[in-house]
N, CA, C and O atoms as a printed pandas DataFrame, in Angstrom:
     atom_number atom_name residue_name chain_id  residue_number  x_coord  y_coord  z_coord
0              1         N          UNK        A               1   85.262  167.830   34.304
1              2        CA          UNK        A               1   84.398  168.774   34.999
2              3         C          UNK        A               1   83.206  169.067   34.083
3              4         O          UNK        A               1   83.309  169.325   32.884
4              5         N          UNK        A               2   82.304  169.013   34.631
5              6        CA          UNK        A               2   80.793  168.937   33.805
6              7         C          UNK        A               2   80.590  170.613   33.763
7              8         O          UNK        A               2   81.154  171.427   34.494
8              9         N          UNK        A               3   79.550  170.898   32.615
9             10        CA          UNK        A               3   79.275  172.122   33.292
10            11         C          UNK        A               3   78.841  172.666   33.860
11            12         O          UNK        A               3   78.598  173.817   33.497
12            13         N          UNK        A               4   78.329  172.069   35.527
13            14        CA          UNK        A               4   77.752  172.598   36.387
14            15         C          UNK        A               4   78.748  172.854   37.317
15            16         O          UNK        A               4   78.779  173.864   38.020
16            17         N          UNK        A               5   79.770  171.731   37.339
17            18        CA          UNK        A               5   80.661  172.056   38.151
18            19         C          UNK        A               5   81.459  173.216   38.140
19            20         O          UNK        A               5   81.930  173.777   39.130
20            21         N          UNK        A               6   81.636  173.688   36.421
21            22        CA          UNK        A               6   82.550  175.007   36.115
22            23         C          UNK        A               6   82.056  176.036   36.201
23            24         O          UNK        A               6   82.648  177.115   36.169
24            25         N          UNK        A               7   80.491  175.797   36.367
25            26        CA          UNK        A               7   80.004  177.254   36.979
26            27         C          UNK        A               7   80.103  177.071   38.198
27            28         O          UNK        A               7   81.285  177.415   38.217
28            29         N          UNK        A               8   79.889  176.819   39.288
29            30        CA          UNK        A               8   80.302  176.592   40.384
30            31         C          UNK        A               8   81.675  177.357   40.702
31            32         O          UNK        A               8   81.874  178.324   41.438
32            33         N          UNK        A               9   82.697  176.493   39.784
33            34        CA          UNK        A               9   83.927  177.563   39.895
34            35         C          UNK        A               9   84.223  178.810   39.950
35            36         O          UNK        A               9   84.902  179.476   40.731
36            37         N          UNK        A              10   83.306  179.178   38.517
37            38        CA          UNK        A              10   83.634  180.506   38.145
38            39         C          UNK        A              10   82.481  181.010   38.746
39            40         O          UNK        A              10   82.155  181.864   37.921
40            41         N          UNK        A              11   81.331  181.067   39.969
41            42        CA          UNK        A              11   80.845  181.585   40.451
42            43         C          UNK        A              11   81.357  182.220   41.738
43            44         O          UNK        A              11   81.177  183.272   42.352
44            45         N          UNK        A              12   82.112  181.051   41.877
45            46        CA          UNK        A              12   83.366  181.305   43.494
46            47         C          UNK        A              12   84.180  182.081   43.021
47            48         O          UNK        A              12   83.931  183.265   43.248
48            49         N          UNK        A              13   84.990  181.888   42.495
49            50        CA          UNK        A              13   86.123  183.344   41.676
50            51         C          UNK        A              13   85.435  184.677   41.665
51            52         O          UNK        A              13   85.922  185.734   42.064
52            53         N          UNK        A              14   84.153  184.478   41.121
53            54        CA          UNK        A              14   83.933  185.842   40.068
54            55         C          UNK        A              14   83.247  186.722   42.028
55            56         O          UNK        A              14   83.605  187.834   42.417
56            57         N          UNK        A              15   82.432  185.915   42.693
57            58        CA          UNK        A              15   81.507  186.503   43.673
58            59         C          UNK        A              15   81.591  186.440   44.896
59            60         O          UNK        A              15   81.191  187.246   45.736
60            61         N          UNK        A              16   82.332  185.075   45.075
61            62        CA          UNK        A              16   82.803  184.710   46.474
62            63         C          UNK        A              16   83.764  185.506   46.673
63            64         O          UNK        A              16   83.693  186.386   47.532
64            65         N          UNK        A              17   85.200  185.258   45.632
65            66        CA          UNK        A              17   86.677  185.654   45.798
66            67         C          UNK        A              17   86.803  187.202   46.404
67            68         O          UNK        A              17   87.604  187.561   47.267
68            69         N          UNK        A              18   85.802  188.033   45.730
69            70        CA          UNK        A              18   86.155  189.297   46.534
70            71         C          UNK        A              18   86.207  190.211   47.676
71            72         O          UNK        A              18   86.940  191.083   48.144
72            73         N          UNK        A              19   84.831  189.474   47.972
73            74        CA          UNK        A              19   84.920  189.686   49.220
74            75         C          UNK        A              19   85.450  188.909   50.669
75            76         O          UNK        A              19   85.147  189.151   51.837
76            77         N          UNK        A              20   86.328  187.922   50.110
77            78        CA          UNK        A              20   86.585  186.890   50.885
78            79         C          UNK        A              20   88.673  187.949   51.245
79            80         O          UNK        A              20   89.340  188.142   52.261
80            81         N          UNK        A              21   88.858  188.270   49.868
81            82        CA          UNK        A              21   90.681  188.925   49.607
82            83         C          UNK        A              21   90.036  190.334   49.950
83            84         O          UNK        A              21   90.657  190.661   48.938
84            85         N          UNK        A              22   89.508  191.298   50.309
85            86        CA          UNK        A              22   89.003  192.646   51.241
86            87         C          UNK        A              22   89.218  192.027   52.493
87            88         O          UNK        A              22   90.220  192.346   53.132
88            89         N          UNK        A              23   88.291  191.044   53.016
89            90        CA          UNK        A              23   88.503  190.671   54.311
90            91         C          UNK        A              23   89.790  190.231   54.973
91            92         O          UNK        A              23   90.246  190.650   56.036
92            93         N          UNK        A              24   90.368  189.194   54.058
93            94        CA          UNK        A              24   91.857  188.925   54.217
94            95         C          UNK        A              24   93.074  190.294   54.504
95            96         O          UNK        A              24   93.918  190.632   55.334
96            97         N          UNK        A              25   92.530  190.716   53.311
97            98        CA          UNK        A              25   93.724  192.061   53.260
98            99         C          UNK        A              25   93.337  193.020   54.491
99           100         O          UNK        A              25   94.324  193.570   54.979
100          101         N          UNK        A              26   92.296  193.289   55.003
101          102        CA          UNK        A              26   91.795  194.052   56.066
102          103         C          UNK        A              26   92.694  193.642   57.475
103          104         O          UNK        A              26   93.128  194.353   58.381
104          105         N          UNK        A              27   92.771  192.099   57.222
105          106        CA          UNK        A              27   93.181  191.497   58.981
106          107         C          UNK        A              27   94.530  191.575   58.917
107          108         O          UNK        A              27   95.120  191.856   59.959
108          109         N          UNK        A              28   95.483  191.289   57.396
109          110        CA          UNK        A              28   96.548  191.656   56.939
110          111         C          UNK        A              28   97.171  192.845   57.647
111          112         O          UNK        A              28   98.152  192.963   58.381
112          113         N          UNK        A              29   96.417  193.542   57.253
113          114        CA          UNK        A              29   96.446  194.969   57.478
114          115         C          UNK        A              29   96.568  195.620   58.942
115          116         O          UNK        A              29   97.421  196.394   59.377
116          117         N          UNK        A              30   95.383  195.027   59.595
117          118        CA          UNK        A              30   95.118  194.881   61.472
118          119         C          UNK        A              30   96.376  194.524   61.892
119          120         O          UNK        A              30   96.989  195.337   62.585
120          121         N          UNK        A              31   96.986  193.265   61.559
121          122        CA          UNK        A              31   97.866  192.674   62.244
122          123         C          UNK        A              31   99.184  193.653   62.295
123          124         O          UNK        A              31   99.785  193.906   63.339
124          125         N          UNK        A              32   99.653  194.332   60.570
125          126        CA          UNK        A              32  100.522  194.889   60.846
126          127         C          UNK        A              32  100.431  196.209   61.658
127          128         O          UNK        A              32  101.390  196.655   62.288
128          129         N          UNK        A              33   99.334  196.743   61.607
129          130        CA          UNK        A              33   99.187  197.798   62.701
130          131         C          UNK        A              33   99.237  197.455   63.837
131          132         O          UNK        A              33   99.590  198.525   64.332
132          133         N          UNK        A              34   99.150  196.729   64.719
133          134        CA          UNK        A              34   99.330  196.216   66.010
134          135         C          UNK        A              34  100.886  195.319   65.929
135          136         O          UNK        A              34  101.284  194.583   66.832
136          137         N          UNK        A              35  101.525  195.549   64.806
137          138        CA          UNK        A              35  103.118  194.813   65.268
138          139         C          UNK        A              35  103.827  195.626   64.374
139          140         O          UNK        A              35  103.798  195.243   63.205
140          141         N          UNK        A              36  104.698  197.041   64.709
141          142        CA          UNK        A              36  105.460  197.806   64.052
142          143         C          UNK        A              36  106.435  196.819   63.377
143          144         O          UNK        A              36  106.675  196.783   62.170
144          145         N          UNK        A              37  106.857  196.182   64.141
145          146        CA          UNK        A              37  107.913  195.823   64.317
146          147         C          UNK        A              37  108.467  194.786   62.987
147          148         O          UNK        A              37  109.561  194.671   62.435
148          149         N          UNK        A              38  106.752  193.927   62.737
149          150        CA          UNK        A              38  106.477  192.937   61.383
150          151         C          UNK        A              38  106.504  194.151   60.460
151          152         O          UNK        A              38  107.500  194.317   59.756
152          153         N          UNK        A              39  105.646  194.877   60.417
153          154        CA          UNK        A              39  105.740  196.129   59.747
154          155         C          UNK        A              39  107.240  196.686   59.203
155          156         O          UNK        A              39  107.156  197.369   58.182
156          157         N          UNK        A              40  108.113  196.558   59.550
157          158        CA          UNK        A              40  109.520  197.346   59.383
158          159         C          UNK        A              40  110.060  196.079   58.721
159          160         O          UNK        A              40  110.658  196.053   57.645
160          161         N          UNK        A              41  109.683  194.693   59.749
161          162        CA          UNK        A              41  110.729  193.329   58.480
162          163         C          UNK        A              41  110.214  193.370   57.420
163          164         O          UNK        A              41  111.042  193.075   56.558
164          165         N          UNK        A              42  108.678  193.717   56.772
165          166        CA          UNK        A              42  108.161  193.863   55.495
166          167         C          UNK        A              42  108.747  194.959   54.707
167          168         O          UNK        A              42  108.687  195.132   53.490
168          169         N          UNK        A              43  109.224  195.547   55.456
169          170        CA          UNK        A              43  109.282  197.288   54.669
170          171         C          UNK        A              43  110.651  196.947   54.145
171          172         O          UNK        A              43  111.141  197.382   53.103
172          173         N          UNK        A              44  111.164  196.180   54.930
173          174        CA          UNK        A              44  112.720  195.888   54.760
174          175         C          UNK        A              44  112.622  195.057   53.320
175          176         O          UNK        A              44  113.077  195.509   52.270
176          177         N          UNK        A              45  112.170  194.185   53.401
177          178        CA          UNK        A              45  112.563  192.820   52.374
178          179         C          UNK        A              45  111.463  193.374   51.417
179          180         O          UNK        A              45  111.690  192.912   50.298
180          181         N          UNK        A              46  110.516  194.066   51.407
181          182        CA          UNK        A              46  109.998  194.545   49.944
182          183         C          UNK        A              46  111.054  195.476   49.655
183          184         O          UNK        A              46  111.577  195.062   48.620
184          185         N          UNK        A              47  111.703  196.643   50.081
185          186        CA          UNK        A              47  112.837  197.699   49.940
186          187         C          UNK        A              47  114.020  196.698   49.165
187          188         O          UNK        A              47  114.534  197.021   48.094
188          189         N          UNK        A              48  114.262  195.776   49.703
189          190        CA          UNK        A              48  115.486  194.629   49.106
190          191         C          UNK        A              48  115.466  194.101   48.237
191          192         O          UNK        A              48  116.472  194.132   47.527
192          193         N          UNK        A              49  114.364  193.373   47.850
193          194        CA          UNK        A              49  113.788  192.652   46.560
194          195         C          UNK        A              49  113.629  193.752   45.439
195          196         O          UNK        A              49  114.099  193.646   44.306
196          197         N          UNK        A              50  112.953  194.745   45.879
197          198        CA          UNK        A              50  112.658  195.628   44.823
198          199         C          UNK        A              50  113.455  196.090   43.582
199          200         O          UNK        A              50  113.327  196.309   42.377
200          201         N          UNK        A              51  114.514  196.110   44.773
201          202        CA          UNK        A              51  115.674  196.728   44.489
202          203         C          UNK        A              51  116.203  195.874   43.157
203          204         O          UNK        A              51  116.344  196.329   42.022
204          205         N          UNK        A              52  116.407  194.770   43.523
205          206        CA          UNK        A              52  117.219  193.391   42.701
206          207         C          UNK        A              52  116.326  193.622   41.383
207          208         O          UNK        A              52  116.698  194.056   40.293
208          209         N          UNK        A              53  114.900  193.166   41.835
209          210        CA          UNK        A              53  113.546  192.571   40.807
210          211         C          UNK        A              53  112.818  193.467   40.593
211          212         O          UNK        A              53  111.908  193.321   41.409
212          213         N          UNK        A              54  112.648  194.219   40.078
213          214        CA          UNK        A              54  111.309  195.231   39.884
214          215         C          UNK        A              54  110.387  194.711   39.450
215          216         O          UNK        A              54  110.108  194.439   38.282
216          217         N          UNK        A              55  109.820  194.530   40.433
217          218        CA          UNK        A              55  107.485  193.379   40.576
218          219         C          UNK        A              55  107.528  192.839   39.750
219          220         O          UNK        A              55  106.679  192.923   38.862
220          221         N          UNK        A              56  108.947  191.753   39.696
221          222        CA          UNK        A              56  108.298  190.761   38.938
222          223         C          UNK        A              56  108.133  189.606   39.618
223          224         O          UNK        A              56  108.697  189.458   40.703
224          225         N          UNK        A              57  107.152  188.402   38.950
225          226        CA          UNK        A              57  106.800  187.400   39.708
226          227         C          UNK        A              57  107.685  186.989   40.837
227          228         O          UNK        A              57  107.314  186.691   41.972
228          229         N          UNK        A              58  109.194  187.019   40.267
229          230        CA          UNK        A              58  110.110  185.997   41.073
230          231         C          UNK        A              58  109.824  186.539   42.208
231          232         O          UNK        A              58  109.549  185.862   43.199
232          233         N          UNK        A              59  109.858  188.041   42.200
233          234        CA          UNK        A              59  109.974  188.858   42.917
234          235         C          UNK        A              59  109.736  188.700   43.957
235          236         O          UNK        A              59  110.514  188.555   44.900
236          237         N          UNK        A              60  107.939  188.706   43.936
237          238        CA          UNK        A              60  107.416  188.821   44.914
238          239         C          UNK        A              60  107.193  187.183   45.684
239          240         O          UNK        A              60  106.760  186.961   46.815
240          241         N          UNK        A              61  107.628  186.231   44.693
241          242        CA          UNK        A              61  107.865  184.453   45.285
242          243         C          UNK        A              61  109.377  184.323   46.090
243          244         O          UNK        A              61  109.906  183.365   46.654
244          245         N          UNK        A              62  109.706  185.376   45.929
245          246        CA          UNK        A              62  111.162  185.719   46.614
246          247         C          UNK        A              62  111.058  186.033   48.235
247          248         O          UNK        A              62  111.812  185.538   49.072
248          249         N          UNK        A              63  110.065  186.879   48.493
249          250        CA          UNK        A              63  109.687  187.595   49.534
250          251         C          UNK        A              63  109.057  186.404   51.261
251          252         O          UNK        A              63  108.227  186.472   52.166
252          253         N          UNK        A              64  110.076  185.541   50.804
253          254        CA          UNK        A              64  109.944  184.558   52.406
254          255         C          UNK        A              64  108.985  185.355   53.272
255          256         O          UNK        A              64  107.798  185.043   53.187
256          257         N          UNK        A              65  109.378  186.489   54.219
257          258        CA          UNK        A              65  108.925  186.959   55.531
258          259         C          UNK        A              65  107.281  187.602   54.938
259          260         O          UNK        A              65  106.267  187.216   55.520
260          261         N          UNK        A              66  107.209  188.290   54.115
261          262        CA          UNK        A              66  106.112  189.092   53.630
262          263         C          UNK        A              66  104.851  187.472   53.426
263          264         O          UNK        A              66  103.728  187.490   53.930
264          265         N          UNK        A              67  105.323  186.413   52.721
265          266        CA          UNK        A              67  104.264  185.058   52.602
266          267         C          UNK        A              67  104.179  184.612   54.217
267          268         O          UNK        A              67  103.446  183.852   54.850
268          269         N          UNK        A              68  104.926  185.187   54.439
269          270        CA          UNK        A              68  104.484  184.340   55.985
270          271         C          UNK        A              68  103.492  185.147   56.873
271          272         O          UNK        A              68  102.603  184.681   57.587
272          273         N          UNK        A              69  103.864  186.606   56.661
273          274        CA          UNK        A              69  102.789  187.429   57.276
274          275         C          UNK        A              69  101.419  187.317   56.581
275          276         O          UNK        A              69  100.487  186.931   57.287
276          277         N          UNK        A              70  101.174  187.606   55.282
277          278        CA          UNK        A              70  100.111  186.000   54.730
278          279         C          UNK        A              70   99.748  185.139   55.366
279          280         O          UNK        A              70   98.622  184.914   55.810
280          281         N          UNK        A              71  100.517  184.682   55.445
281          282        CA          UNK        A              71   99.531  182.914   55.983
282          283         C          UNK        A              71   99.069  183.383   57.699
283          284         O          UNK        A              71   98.007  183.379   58.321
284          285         N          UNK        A              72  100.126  183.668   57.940
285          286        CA          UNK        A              72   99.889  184.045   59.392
286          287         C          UNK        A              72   98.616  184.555   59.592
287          288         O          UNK        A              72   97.723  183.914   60.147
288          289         N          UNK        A              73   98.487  185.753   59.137
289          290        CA          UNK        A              73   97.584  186.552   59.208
290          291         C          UNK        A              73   95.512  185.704   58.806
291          292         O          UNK        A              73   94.349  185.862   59.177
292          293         N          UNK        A              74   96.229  184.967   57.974
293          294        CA          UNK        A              74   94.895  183.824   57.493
294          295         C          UNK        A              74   94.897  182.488   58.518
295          296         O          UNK        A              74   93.834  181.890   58.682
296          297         N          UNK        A              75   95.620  182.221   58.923
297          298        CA          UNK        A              75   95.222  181.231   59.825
298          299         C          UNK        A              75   94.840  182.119   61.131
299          300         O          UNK        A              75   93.754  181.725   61.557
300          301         N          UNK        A              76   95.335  183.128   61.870
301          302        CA          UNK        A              76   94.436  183.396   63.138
302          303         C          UNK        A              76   93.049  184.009   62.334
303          304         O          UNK        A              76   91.989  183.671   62.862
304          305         N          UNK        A              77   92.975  184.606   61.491
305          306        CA          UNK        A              77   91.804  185.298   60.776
306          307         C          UNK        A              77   91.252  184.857   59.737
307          308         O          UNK        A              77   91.036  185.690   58.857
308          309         N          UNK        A              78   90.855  183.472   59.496
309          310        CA          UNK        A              78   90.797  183.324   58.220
310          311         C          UNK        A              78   89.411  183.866   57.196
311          312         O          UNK        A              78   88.293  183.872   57.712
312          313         N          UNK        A              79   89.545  184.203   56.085
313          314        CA          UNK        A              79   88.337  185.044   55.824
314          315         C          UNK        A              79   87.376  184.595   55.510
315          316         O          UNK        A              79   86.612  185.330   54.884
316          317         N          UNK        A              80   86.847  182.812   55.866
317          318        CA          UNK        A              80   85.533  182.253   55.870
318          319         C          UNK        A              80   85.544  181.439   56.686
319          320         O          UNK        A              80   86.318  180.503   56.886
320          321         N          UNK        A              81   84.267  181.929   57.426
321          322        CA          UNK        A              81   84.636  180.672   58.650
322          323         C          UNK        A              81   84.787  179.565   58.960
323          324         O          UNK        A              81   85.328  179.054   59.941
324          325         N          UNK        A              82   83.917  178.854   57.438
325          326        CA          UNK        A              82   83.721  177.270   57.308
326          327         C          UNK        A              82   84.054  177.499   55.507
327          328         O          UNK        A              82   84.276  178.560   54.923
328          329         N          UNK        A              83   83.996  176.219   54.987
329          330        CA          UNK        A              83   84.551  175.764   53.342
330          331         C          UNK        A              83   83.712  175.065   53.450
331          332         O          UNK        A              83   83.622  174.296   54.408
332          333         N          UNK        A              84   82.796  175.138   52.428
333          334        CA          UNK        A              84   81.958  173.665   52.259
334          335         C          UNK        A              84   82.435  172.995   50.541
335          336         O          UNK        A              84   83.279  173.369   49.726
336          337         N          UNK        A              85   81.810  172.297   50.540
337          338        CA          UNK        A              85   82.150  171.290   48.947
338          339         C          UNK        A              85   81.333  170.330   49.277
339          340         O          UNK        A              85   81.364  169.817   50.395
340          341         N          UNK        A              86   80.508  169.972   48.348
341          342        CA          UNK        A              86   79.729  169.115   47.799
342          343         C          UNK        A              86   80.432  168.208   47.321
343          344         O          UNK        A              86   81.347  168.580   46.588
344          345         N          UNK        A              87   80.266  166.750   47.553
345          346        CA          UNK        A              87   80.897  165.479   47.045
346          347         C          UNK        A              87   80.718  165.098   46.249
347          348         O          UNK        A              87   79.899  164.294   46.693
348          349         N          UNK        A              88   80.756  164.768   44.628
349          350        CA          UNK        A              88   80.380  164.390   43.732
350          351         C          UNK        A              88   80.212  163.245   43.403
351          352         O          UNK        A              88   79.311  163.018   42.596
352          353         N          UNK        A              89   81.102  162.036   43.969
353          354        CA          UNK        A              89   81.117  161.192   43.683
354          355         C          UNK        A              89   81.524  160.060   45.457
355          356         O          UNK        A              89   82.411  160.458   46.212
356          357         N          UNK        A              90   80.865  159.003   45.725
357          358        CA          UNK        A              90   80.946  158.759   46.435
358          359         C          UNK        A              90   82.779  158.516   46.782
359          360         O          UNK        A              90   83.616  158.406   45.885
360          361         N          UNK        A              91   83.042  158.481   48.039
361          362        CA          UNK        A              91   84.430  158.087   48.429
362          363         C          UNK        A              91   84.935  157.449   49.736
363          364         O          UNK        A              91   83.940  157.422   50.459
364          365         N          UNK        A              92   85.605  157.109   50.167
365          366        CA          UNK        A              92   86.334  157.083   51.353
366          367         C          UNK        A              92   87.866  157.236   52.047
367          368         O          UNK        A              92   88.949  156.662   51.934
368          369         N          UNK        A              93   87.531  157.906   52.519
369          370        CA          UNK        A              93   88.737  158.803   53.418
370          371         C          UNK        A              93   89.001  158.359   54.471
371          372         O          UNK        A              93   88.100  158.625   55.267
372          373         N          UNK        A              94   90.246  157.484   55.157
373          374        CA          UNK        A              94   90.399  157.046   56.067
374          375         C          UNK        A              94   89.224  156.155   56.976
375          376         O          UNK        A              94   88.713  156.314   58.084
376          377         N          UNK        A              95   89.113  155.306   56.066
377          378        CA          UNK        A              95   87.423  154.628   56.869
378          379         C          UNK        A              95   86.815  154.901   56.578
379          380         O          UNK        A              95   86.131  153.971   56.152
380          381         N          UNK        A              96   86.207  156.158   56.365
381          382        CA          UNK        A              96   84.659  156.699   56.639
382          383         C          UNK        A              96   84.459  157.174   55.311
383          384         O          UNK        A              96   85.236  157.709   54.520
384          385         N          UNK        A              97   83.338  156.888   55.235
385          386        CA          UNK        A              97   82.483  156.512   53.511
386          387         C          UNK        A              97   81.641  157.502   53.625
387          388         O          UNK        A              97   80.740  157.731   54.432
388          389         N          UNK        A              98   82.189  158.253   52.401
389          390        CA          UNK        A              98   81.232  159.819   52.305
390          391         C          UNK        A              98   80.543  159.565   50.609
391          392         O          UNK        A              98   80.975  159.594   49.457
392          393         N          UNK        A              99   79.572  159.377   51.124
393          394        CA          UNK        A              99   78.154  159.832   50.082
394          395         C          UNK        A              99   78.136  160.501   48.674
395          396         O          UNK        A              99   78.599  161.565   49.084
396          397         N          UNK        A             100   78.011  160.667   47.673
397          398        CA          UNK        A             100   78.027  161.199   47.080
398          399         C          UNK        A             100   76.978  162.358   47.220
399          400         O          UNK        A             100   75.944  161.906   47.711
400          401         N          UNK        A             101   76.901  163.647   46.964
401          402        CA          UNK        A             101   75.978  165.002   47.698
402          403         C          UNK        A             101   76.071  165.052   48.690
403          404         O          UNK        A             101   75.206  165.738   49.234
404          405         N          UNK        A             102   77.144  164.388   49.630
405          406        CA          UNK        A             102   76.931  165.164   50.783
406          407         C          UNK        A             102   77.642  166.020   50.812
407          408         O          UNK        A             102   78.545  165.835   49.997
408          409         N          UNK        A             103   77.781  167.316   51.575
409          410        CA          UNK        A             103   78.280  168.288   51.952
410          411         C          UNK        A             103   79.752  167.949   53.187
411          412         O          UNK        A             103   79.613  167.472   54.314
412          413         N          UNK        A             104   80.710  168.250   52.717
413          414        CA          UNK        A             104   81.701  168.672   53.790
414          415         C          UNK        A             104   81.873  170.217   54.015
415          416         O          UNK        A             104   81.827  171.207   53.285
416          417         N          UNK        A             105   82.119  169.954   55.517
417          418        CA          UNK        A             105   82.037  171.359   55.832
418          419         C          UNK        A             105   83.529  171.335   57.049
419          420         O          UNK        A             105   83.570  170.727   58.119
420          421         N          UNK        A             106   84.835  172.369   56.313
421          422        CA          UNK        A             106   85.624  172.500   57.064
422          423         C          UNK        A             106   85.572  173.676   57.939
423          424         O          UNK        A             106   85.470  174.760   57.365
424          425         N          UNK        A             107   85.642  173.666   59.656
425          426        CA          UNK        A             107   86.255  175.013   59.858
426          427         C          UNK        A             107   87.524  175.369   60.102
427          428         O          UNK        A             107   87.970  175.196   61.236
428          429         N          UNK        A             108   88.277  175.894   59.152
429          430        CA          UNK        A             108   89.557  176.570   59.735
430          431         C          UNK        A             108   89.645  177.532   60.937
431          432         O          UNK        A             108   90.717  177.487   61.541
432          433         N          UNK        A             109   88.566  178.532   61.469
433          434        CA          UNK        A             109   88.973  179.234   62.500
434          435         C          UNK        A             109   89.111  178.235   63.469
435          436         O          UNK        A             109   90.028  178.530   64.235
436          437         N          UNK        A             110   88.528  177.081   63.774
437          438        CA          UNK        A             110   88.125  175.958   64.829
438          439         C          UNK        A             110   89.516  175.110   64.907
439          440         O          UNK        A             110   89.945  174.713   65.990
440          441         N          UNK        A             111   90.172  174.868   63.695
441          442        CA          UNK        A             111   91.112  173.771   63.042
442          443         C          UNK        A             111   92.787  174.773   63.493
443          444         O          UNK        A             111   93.750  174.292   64.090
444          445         N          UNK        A             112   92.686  175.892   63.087
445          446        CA          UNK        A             112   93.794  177.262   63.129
446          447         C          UNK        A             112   94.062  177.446   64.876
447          448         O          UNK        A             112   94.973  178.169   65.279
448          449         N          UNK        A             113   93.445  176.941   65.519
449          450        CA          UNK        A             113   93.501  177.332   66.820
450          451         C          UNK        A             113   93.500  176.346   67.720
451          452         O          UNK        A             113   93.193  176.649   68.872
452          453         N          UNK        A             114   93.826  175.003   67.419
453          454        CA          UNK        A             114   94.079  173.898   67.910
454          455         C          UNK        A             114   95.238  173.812   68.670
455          456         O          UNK        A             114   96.204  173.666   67.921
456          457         N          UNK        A             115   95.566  173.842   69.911
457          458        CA          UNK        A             115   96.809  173.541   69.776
458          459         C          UNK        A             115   98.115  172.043   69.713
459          460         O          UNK        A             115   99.278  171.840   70.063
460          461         N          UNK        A             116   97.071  171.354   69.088
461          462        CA          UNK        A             116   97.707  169.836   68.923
462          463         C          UNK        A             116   98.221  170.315   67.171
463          464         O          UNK        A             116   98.947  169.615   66.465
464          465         N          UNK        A             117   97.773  171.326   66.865
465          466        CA          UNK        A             117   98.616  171.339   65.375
466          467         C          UNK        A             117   99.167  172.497   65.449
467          468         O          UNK        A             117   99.948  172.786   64.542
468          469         N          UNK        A             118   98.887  173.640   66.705
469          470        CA          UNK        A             118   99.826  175.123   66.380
470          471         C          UNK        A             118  100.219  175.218   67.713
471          472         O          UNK        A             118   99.425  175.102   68.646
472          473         N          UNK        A             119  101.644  175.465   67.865
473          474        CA          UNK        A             119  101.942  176.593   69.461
474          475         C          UNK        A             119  101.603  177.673   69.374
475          476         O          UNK        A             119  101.613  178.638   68.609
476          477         N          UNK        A             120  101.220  177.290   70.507
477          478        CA          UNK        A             120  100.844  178.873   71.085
478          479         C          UNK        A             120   99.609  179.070   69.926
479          480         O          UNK        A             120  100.080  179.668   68.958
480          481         N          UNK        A             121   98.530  178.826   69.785
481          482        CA          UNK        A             121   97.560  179.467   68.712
482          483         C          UNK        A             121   97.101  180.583   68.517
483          484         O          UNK        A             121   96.821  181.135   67.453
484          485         N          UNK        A             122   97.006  180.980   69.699
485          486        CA          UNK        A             122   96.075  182.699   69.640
486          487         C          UNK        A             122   97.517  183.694   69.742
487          488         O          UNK        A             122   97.437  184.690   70.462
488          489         N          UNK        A             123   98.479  183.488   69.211
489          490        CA          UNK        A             123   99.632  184.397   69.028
490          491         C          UNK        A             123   99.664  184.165   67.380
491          492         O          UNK        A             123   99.770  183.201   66.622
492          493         N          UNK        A             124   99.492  185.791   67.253
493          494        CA          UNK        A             124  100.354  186.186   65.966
494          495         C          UNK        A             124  101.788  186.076   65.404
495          496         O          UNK        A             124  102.531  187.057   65.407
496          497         N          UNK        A             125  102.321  184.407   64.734
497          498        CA          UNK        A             125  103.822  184.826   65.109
498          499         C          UNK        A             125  104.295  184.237   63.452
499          500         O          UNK        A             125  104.544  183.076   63.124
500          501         N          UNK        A             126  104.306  185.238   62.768
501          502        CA          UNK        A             126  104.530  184.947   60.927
502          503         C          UNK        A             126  105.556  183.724   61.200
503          504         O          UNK        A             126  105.311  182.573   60.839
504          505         N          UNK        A             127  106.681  184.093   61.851
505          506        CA          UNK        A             127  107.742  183.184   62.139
506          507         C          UNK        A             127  107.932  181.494   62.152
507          508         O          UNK        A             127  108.965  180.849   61.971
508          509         N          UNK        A             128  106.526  181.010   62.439
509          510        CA          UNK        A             128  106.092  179.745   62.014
510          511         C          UNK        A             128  105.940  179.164   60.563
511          512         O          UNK        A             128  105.944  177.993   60.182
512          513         N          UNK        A             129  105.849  179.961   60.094
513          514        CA          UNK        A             129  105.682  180.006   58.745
514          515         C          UNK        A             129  107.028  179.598   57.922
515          516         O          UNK        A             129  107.066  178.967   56.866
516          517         N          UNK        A             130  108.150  180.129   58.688
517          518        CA          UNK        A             130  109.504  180.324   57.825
518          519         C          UNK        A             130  110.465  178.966   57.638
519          520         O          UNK        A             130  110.181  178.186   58.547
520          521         N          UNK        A             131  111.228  178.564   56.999
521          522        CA          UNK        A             131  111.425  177.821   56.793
522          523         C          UNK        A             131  112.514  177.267   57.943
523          524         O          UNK        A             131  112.715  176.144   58.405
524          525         N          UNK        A             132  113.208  178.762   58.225
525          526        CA          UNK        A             132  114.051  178.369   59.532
526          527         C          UNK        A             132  113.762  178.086   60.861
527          528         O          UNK        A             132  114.621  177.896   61.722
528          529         N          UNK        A             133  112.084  178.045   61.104
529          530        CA          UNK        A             133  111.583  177.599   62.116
530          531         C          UNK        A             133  110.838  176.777   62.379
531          532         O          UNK        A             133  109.995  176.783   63.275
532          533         N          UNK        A             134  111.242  175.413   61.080
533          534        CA          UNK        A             134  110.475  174.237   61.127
534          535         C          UNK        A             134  111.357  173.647   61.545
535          536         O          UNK        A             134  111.234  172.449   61.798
């Protein structure tokens, strides 16, 4: 990594990152207010873990249902609408020969709501997430 690229990095961390995890935690937040119910399985399994682990890492890598209301919550909401990245070096990806400088540009809200990759898309359902419902 050159050092243009590592500022780049640490420009995304230091300026992007915060306001990107406010927005996240905000819809986080939305979702559990509109589902008591996710609300109470969180309350539950942080109350359980706690108990065992007091905040430590395992702890909270312990917490199955709570990562899923996570992800959940970021794929119907995700907190940028598009990802771009600059190509550095020319490549090809399944056929198609991408440039070196060109720009890719992903959208996840567009990609999150497909339903050839999610049921049911515009439902909030952490439950996809879990391991017992793959």
């Amino acid at each position: 990594m050159d050092e243009e690229e590592l500022f780049g990095e640490v420009f995304t961390f230091l300026f992007a990152g915060h306001e990107t995890s406010s927005v996240a935690l905000s819809w986080i937040f939305y979702h559990l207010a509109q589902y008591p119910d996710i609300q109470e399985k969180i309350r539950r399994e942080v109350k359980e873990t706690l108990t065992e682990q007091e905040g430590s890492w395992e702890a909270y890598e312990s917490m199955e249902y709570l990562a899923a209301v996570i992800n959940e919550s970021m794929r119907l909401r995700p907190p940028a609408a598009v990802y771009r990245r600059k190509v550095i070096q020319d490549d090809n990806i399944l056929g198609y020969n991408i440039p070196a400088d060109s720009v890719i540009v992903i959208p996840p809200y567009v990609l999150h709501r497909k339903p050839e990759y999610w049921s049911d898309p515009e439902t909030f359902n952490p439950d996809r997430f879990l391991e017992s419902s793959k």
